[in-house]
C-alpha positions as CSV (number, residue, x, y, z in Angstrom):
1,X,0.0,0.0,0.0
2,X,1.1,3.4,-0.8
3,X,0.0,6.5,1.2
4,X,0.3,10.0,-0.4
5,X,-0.4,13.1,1.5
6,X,-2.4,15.9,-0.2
7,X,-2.0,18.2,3.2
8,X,-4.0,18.7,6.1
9,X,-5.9,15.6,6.7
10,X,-6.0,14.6,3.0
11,X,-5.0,11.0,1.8
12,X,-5.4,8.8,-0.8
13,X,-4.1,5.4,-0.4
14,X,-3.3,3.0,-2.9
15,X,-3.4,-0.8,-2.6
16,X,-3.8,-4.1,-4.5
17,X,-7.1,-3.8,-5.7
18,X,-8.3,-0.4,-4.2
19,X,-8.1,3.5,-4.0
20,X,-9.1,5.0,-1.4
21,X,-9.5,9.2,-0.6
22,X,-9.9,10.7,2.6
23,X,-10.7,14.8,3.6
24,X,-10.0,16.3,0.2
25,X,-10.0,19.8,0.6
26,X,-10.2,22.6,-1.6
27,X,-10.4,26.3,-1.4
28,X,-11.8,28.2,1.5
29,X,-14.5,30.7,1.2
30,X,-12.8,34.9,0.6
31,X,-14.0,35.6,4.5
32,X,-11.9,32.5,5.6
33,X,-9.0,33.0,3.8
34,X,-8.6,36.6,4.4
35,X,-8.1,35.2,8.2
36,X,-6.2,32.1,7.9
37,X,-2.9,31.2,6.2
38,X,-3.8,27.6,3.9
39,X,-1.4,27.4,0.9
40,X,-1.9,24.1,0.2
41,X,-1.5,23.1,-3.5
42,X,-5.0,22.5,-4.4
43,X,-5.6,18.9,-5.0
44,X,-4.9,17.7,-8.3
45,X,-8.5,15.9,-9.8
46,X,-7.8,12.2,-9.6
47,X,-10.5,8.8,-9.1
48,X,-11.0,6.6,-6.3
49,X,-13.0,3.7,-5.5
50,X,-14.1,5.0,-2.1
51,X,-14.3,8.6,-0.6
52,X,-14.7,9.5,2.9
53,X,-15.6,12.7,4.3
54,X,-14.9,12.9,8.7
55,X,-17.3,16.3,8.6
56,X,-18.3,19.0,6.7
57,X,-15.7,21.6,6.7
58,X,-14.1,22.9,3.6
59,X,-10.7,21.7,4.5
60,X,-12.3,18.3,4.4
61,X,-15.0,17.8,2.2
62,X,-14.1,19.0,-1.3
63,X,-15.5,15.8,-2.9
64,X,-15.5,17.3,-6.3
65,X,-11.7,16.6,-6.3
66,X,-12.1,12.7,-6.8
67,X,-13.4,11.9,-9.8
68,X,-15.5,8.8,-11.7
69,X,-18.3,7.4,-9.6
70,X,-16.5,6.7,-5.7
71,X,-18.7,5.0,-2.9
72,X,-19.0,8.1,-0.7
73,X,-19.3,7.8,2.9
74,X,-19.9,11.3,4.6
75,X,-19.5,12.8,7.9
76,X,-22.2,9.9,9.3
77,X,-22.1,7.5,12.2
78,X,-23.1,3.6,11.4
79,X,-21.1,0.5,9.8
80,X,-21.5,0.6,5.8
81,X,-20.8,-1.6,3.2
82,X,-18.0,-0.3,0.6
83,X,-16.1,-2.3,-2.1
84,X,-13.6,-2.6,0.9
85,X,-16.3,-4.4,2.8
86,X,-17.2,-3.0,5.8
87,X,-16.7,0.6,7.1
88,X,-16.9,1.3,10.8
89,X,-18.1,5.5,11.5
90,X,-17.7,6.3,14.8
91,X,-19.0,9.5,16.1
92,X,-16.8,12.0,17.5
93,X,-17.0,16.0,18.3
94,X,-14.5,18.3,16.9
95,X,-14.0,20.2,20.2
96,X,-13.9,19.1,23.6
97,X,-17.4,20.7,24.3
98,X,-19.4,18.0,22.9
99,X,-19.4,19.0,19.5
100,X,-20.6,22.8,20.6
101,X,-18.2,24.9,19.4
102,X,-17.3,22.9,15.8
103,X,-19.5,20.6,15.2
104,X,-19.3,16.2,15.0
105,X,-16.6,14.5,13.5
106,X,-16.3,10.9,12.2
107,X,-13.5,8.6,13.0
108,X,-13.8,5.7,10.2
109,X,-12.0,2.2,10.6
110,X,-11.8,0.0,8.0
111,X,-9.7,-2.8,6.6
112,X,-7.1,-2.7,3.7
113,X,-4.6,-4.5,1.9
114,X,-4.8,-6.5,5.0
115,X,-4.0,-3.9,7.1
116,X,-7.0,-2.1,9.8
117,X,-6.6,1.4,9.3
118,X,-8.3,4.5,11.3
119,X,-8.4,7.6,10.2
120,X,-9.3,10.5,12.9
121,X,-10.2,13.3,10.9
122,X,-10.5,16.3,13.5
123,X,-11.2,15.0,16.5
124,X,-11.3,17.1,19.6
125,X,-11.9,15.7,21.9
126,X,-10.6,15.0,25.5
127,X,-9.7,11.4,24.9
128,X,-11.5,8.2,23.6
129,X,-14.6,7.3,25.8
130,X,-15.2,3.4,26.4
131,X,-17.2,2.6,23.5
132,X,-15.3,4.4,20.9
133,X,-12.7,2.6,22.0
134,X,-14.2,-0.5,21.9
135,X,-15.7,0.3,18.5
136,X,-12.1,1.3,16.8
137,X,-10.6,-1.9,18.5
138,X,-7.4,-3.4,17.0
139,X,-5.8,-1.1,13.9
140,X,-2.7,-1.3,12.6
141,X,-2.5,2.1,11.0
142,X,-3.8,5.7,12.4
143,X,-3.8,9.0,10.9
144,X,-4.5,11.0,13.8
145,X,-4.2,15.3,14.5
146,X,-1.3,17.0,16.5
147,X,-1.4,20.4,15.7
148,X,-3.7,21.7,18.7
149,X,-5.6,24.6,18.0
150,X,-9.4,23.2,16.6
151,X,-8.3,19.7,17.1
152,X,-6.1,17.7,20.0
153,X,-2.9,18.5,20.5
154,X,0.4,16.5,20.4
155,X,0.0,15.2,24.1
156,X,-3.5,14.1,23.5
157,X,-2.6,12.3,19.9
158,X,0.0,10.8,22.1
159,X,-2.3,9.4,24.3
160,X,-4.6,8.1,21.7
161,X,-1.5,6.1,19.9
162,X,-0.6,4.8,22.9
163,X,-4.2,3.5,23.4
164,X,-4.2,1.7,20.6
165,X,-0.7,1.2,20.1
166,X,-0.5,0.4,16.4
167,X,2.5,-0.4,14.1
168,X,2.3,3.0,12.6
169,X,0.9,6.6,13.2
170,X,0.9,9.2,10.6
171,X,0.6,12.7,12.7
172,X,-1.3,14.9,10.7
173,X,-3.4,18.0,10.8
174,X,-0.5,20.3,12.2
175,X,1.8,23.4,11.0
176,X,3.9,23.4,8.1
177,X,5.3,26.3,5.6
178,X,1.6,26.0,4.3
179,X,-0.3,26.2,7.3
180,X,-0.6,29.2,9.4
181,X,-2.9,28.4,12.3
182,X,-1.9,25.2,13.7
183,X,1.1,24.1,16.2
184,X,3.8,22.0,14.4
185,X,4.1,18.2,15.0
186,X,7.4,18.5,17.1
187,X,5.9,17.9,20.0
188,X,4.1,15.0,19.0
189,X,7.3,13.3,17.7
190,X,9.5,13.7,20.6
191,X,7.5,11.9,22.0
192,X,8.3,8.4,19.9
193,X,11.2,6.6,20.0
194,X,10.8,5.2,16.2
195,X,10.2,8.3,13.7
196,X,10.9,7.7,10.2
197,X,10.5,10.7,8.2
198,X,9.4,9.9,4.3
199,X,11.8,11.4,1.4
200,X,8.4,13.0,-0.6
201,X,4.4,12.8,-0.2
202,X,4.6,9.1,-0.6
203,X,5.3,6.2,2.0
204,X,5.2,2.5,1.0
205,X,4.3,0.4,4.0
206,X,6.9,-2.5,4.5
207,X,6.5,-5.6,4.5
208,X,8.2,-6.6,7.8
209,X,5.9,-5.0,11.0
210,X,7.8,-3.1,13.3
211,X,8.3,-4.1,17.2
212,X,6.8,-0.8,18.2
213,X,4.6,1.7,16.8
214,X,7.0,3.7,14.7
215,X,5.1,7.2,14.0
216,X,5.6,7.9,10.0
217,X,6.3,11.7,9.0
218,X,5.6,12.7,5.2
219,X,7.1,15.7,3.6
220,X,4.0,18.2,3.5
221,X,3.0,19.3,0.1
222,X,4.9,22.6,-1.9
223,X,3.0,25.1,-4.3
């Protein structure tokens, strides 16, 4: 499987048989982006063979981006069939005032390549309670926020990899030259013993499993 980074909390992975996009963004509205710094290349239209949104906010729901005729699932709680069989949605909030102040968000878990994989969009909220825990159980794989601010910050994404203590976490969601409002992943990564940063936007799983989680650092996305 190969992961490529778009920014933000953008992937699209590619596997055997599958592609799969998640959180494409694209470009904020004039009032938004006269107040925030996002400099993001804009996503480059490509297909998929599934799309998932976490929630509905423009720097993760542009699902004009993926072309051809995906299986969308979007910013909804429930387990779904998809051509990668089934998708777990696991309701979140994006702050930690019970979704007040930003709205829900949707952790989705879902199998790949043989891999379980969870994605965390922007979850903020102060730690996993019991039965999202239970519902997200084993994963291998976890994109997960570190850049404070709307989402948790590098202590609580800590926590959360811990939790589950997969092979490998991709931080995301944090400061870089494109991103002007969020804290940068530094934190986060001193944390870990096992960082391996990526040469590009692309990272190849390997074949052989780490002994511990080893958290995974892509190079963000250039204009």
């Amino acid at each position: 499987m190969i992961i490529h980074w778009h920014g933000q909390s953008a992937y699209t992975l590619t596997g055997t048989e599958h592609t799969v996009t998640i959180d494409p963004f694209g470009p904020f509205p004039p009032e938004v982006a006269a107040r925030i710094t996002f400099d993001y290349p804009p996503i480059a239209p490509h297909p998929a063979d599934v799309l998932l949104v976490t929630h509905e906010h423009r720097d993760h729901n542009a699902v004009e981006v993926v072309t051809g005729d995906p299986h969308v699932i979007r910013s909804t709680a429930g387990r779904f069939d998809s051509p990668l069989g089934e998708v777990v949605a696991i309701a979140s909030e994006h702050d930690p005032d019970a979704g007040t102040a930003r709205g829900p968000n949707t952790i989705f878990v879902f199998s790949y390549d043989g891999l379980r994989i969870a994605h965390f969009g922007d979850f903020g909220q102060d730690g996993l309670r019991p039965e999202q825990r239970a519902a997200i159980g084993d994963v291998d794989l976890v994109f997960v926020p570190v850049g404070g601010g709307p989402t948790i910050d590098a202590a609580g994404a800590a926590a959360i990899v811990r939790n589950l203590a997969p092979a490998y976490a991709v931080p995301m969601h944090y400061r870089t030259p494109a991103i002007g409002f969020l804290e940068p992943a530094d934190a986060f990564l001193a944390m870990f013993d096992d960082v391996e940063r990526a040469d590009g936007l692309e990272w190849a799983l390997p074949a052989e499993r780490p002994p511990a989680t080893r958290v995974v650092v892509l190079q963000p996305p250039s204009a």
